[in-house]
N, C-alpha and C positions, 0 to 999 in steps of 0.2 A: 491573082490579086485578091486581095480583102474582101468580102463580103459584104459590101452596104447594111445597115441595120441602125435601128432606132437607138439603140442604147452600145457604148463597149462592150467586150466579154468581161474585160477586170480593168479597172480602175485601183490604183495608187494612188492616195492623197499624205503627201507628210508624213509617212512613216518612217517612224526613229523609233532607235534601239540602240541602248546605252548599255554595256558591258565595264566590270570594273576599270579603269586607267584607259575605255578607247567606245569613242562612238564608233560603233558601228554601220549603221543608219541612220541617215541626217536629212529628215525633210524629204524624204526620196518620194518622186512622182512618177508614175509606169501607166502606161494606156496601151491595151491590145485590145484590136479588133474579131471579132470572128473571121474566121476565113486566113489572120495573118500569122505568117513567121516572124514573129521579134527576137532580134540577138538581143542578150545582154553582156555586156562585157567592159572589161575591166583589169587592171592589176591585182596578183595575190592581196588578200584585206582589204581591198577597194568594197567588199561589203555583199558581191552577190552571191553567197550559200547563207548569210544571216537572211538577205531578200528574199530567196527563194523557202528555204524554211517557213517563214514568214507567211509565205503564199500557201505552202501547205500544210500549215496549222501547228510544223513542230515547234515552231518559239514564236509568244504573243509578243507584238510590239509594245512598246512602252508609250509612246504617239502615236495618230494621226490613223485615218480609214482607209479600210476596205470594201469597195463595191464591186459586186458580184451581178452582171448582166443588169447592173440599173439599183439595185438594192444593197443598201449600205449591211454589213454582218462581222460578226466577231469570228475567224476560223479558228477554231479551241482544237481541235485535233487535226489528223490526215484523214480519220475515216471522216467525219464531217467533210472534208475537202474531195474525196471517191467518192462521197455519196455527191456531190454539187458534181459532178462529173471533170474531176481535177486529177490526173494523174501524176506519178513523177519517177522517171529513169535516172538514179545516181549512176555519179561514178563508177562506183565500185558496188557490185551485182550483190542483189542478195537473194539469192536462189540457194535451196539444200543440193548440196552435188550427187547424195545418195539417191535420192527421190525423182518422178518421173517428170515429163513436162506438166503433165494434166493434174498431177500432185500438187508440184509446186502452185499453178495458177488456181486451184482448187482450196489449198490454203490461204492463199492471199482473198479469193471471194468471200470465203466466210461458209457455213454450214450451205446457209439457204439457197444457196445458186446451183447446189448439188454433187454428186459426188463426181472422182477424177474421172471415173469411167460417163459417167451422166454427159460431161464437161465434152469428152471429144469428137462429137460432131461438129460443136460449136466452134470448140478451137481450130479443127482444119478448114472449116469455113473463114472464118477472119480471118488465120494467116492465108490462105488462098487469096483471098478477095484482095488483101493488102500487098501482095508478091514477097509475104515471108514465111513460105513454106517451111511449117516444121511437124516433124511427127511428132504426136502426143506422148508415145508409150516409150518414145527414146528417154533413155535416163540423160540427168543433167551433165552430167562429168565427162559423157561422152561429146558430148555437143562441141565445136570450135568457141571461140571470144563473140566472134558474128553470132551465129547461134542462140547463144546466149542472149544477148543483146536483144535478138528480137523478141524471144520468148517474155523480156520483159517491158518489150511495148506492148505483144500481144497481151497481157496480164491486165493491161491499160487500157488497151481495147475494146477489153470483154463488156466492160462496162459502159456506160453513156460518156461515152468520152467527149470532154466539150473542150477544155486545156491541158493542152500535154507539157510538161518539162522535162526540158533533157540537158544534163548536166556531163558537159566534154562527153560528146555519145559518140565520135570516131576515133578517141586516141585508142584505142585498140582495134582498128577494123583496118582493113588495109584498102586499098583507093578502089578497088570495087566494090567492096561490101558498103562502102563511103556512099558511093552514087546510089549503090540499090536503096540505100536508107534512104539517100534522099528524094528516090523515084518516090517512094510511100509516103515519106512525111509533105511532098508539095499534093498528090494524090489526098492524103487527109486534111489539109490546107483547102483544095478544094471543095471537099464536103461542107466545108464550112468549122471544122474543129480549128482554135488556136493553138499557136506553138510557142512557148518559151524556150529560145537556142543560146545555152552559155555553150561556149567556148575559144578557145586562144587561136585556134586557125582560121588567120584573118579572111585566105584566100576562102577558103567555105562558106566564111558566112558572108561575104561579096557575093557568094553564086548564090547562095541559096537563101536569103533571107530580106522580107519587105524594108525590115526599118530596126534602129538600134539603139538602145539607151547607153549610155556611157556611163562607169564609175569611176568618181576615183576621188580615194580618200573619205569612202561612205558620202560623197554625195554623187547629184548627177552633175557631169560636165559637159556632157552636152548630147544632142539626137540626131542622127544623120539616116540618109537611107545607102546601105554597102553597097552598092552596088555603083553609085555614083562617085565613091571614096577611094582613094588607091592607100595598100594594106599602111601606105608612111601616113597617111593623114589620121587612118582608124589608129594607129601609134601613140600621134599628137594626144587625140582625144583623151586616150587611156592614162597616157606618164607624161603629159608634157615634153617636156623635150625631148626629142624623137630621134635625135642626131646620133647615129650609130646603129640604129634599131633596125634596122633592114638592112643587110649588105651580104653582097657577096664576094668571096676569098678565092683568092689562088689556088689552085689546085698544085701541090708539092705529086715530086718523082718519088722520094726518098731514098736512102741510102743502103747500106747494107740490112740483110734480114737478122731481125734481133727476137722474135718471135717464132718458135717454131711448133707448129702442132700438126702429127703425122698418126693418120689411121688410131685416130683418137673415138674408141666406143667404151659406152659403160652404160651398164643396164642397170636402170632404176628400179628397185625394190618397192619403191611404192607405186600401188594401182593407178594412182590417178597423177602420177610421175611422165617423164620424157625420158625416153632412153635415148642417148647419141649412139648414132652407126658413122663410122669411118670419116671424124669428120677430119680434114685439113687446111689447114689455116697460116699463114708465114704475114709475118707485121714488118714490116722496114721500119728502121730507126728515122726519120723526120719524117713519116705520114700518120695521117688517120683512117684507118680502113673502118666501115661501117657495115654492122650485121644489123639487117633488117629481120622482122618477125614478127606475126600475132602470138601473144604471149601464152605458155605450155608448150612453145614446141622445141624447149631444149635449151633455151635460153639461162635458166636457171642451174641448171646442171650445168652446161658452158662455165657460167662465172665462176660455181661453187669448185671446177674442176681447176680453171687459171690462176684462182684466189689461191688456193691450197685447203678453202676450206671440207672438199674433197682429196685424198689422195689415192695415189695409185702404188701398188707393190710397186719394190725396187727394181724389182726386173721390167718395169713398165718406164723405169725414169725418163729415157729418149721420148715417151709419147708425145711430150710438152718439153720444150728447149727453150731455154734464154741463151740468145747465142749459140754457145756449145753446151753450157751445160743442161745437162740434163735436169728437170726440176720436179714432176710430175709425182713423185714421193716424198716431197719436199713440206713441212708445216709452212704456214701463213708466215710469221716468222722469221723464218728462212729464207723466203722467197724476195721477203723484204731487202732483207741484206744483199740480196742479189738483184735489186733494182724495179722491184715491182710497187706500184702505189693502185690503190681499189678505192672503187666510189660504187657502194653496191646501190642496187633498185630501192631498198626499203632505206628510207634516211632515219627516222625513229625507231634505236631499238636493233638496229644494225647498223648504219652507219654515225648514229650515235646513240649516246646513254641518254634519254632521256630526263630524268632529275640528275645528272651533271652538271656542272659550269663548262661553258665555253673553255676555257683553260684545261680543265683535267679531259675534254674531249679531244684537244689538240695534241692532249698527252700520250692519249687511246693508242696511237698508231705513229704517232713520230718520236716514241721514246727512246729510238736507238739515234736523235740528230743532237748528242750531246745536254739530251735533257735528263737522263740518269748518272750518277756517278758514285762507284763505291756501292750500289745498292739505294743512296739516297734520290729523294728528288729533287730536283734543282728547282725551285720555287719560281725563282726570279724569271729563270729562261723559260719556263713552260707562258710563265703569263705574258711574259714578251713573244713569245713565237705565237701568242692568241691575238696578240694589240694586231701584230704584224696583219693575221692574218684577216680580222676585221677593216684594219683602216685598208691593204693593197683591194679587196677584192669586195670592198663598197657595203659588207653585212648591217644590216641596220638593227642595233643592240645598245644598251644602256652602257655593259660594259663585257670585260671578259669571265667576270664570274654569273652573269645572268645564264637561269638553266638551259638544257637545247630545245627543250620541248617548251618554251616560252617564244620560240623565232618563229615569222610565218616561214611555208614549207619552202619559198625562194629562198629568202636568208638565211636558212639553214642549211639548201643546199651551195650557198655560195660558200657556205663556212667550210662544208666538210671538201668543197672540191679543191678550194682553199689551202685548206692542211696537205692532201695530197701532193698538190704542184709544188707546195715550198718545200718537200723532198729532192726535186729537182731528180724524180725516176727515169728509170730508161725505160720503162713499161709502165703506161698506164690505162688500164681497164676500169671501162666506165658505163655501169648499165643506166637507162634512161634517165640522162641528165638533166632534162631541162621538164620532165614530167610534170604537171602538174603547178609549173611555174608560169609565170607572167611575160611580157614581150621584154621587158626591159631587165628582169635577171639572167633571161633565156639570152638574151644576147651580152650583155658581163659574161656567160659562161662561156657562147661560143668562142669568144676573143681570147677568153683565158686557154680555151683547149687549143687555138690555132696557136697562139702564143707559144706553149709548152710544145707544139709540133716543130715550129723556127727554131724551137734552140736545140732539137734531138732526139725528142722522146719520140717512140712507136707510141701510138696509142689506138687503140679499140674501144670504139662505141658502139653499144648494143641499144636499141631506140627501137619504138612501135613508130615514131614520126616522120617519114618517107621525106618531108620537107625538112627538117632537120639534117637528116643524113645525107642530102644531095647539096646542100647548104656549104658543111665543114668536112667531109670523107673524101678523100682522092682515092680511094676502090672502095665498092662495097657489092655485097653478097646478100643472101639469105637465108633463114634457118627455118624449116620445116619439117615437123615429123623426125624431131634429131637428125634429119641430112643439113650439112650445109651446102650451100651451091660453089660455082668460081666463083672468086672473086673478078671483079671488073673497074675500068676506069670508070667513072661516076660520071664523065664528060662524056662517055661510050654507051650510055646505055638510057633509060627513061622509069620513071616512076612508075608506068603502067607494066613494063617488063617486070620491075623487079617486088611491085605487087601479085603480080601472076606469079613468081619464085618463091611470095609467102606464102602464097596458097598451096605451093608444091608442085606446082606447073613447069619442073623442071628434071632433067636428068644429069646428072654428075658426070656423064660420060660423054654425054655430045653438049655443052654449054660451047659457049664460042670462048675460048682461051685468051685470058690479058693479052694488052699488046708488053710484052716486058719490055723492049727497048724505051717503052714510054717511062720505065721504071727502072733504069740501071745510070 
């Protein structure tokens, strides 16, 4: 529990922050204690990466105070914020992959704390003491997602750590690296360091967290403690109306194999790449089979290989089948006209153009649905196939010429998964779909992908989210070290198993084999 103490560790009073056409932070108030885990959570634009920032020093607010263990102060930078003893884990890691651990954390010190060799007694002390053993001298590239990860709490550590934030710090760890984290951060809880905990996984922060502020729409809506809350009320909190937001689906047989992929390897030329070894794969036409994974281990190469945006010589075509035919030499293209629709990992910049309009995005990939003729473009049908695909699948946009890189990253991804389903494919491959989104787009999505399972489609989802994939997959498997494992009924098996199959804790030869009849 919390710490008793004369004063908070941080204090929020009123702070607002105004961005051109949108507050972002509106009067927002925040009280953590020493000693406590505080979730903050919220819907995409609900306002907590402006908040968090905020907290450490990369954008001043335009309103209201900051108190700091009792003493009101302006946070002007991050290093001001390291030095008050503030750390903070993004997202998305920023470690050099060439360079060592003791390098990296030795960079982030600064001269005076000493050099990388100086650094690692230090370092295998902390991570000792915290149970995240890592060797100093190991280079970055080699490390797992886990790995990494700690390396950049240790970094946080080094210092007089007195508030930690961690920004979605398990969508990449799979459900034991999940607990080991949170063996340390209740262990640093107890020292008395605070925690700042964003993230979408309701169930975690129910286990693991004292107390929770709510956003939504840049203010607060309200404070509750998780653990008292079941995951439909923390919903409420978040988007209001909660109706649909939690549910669980059928699990589908499905029908014939419309997906085939047989002793599927290909060696990656780049060092810090995944090679796939012998993987095989078969999709029935009305399921979802879900490939679990901490990501580098082949995941990428996987999509690049089904997309077409890798191919293989002709004499490889059987590797990968639609049906019968053979495709696996085939351009993206091609692939299309033979019934494949793609919703890749990256949504800006891959799954769309950026300074685009919504319109000519829709255009990107469904130009062969009677939106070209003669060579010309059919103006009217493309902006109509954008209306369509805005008003069916709820995207919140001014209109269809607004850019893509204007949409937060939910409505954008509703858009682009959007475009793919009104293809109406018999293959659809979809890497982490609900990444990085909210409760209430994450479930528009799911309904939309069971949706497109009832009327036919095989589809594969590739997710780091183990709750996701047990949610909407009637088999799922895992991808480690480029092997993929059996696939399995999803109703046959447990999260904890097939967390152990991310880590590689499996063999290809002795897995326990589908039940098929549950499948024919």
């Amino acid at each position: 529990m919390p710490h008793s103490t004369t004063h908070p560790r941080l204090q929020l009073r009123h702070i607002t922050k105004q961005y051109p056409g949108c507050l972002a932070n509106d009067a927002i108030d925040l009280t953590i204690q020493p000693g406590e885990i505080h979730a903050l959570l919220g819907e995409n634009g609900a306002g907590k990466s402006t908040l968090m920032k905020i907290i450490y020093g990369v954008v001043q607010p335009d309103a209201g105070q900051i108190i700091w263990q009792g003493q009101p102060l302006s946070m002007r930078n991050p290093a001001q914020a390291r030095a008050l003893g503030i750390g903070m884990v993004f997202q998305h890691f920023s470690l050099f992959e060439t360079l060592t651990v003791a390098q990296n954390i030795a960079l982030a010190m600064g001269a005076a704390a000493g050099t990388p060799k100086q650094l690692e007694p230090e370092i295998r002390e902390v991570s000792q003491r915290y149970g995240m053993a890592v060797e100093p001298q190991r280079l970055v590239h080699s490390l797992s997602i886990g790995e990494r990860q700690k390396v950049e709490i240790i970094r946080c550590l080094m210092q007089d750590i007195r508030l930690l934030i961690l920004d979605e710090p398990t969508s990449v760890l799979t459900p034991q690296e999940a607990q080991d984290l949170f063996v340390t951060l209740r262990r640093l809880a107890e020292e008395g360091c605070s925690i700042l905990f964003i993230s979408h996984k309701l169930g975690e922060v129910r286990a693991l967290c004292h107390s929770a502020t709510v956003l939504r729409g840049g203010k607060v809506s309200g404070h509750c403690v998780p653990n008292e809350c079941s995951d439909l009320q923390l919903a409420r909190l978040m988007v209001g109306d909660a109706q649909g937001l939690v549910a669980q689906y059928p699990k589908a047989a499905g029908n014939a194999p419309f997906l085939h992929v047989e002793k599927l390897s290909w060696h990656n030329p780049d060092p810090f790449g995944c090679s796939l070894i012998e993987v095989d794969l078969q999709v029935r036409s009305a399921e979802i089979v879900g490939i679990a994974g901490v990501a580098g281990n082949g995941q990428d190469e996987l999509l690049a290989l089904l997309s077409g945006e890798q191919t293989l010589s002709r004499a490889q075509a059987q590797r990968i089948r639609f049906g019968e035919q053979g495709v696996a030499h085939l351009r993206p293209d091609v692939r299309r006209r033979q019934g494949l629709a793609f919703v890749p990992a990256e949504r800006l910049g891959h799954g769309a153009v950026p300074d685009m309009s919504l319109a000519d995005n829709a255009l990107l990939t469904a130009f062969q649905q009677g939106l070209v003729s003669k060579g010309l473009i059919q103006r009217g049908k493309v902006e109509a196939l954008a209306h369509t695909i805005i008003e069916r699948f709820a995207v919140k946009t001014p209109d269809a010429r607004t850019a893509a890189r204007s949409l937060s990253g939910g409505n954008l991804q509703k858009f682009i998964l959007g475009r793919e389903i009104l293809q109406n494919p018999k293959l659809l491959v979809a890497a982490h779909p609900t990444w990085g989104v909210d409760v209430g787009a994450a479930a528009a999505i799911h309904r939309a992908l069971i949706a497109l399972r009832d009327a036919g489609a095989a589809i594969v989802v590739i997710s780091e989210d183990l709750d996701e994939l047990f949610q909407i997959s009637d088999r799922v498997g895992a991808l480690s070290g480029g092997r993929l494992s059996t696939l399995v009924p999803t109703a046959q098996t447990t999260q904890v198993q097939i967390g152990g199959w991310m880590a590689g804790q499996f063999d290809t030869g002795h897995l326990p084999q589908p039940d098929a009849a549950s499948h024919i």
